[in-house]
C-alpha positions in Angstrom: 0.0 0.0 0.0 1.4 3.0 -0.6 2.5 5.2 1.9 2.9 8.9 3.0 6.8 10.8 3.6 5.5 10.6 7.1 4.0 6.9 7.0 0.4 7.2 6.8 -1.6 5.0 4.2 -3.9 6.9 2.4 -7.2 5.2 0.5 -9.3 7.0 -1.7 -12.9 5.3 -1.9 -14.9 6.7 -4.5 -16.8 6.0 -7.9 -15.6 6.6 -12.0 -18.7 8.9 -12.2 -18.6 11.3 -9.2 -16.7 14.6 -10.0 -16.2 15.2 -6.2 -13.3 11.9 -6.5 -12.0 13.5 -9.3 -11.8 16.6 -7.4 -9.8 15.1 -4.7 -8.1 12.8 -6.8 -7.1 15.5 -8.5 -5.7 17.4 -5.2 -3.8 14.0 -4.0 -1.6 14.1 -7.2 -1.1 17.8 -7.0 -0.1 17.2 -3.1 2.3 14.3 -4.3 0.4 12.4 -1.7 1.0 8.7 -2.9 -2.5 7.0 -2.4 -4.6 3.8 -3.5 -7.7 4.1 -4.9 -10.4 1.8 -5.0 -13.8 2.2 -7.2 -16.9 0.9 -4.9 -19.1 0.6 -8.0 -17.1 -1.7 -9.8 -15.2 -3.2 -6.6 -18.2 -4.9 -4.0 -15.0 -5.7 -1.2 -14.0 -1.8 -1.2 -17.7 -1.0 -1.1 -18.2 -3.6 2.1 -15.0 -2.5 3.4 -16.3 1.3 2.9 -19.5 1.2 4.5 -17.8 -0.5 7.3 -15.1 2.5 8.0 -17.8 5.0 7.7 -20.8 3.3 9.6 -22.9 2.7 6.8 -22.4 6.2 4.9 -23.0 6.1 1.7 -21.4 9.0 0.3 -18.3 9.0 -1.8 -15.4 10.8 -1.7 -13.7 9.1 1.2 -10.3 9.4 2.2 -8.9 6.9 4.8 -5.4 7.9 6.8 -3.8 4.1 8.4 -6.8 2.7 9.2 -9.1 6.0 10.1 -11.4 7.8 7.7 -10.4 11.5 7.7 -12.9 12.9 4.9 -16.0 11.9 3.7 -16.9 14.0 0.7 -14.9 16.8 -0.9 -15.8 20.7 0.2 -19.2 19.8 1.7 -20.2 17.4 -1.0 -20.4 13.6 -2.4 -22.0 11.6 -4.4 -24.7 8.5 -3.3 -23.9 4.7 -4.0 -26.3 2.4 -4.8 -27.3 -0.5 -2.6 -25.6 -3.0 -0.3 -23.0 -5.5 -2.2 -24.9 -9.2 -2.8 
């Protein structure tokens, strides 16, 4: 995974079709803030595993720091996923 100067894992959850993960996509590269990514829509494991970081929110952007969510949503805004993985 990759990791911060400092240490710290950062994961970006989010979806191909919401601007606010491009947005902070976008604003991780221009940081130089090495980070995975993982797209809940087409990934059902990164959806389980983000619901269960952010109790059940649905809202994407999300930005987890070693373990911890930091952010959910970019500037006061996100973008809904659909229903629970089968």
């Amino acid at each position: 995974m990759a990791e911060t100067p400092s240490g710290e894992r950062l994961e970006l959850f989010g979806t191909a079709s919401c601007p606010y993960t491009a947005e902070l996509r976008e604003q991780l590269l221009w940081d130089r803030s090495p980070f995975v990514e993982y797209d809940v829509e087409a990934d059902p494991e990164a959806l389980r595993r983000m619901l269960e970081l952010t109790g059940g929110r649905r809202t994407v952007p999300v930005l987890v720091e070693s373990g911890a969510v930091r952010q959910v949503g970019w500037h006061g805004r996100g973008c809904i996923v659909g229903p629970d993985p089968g």
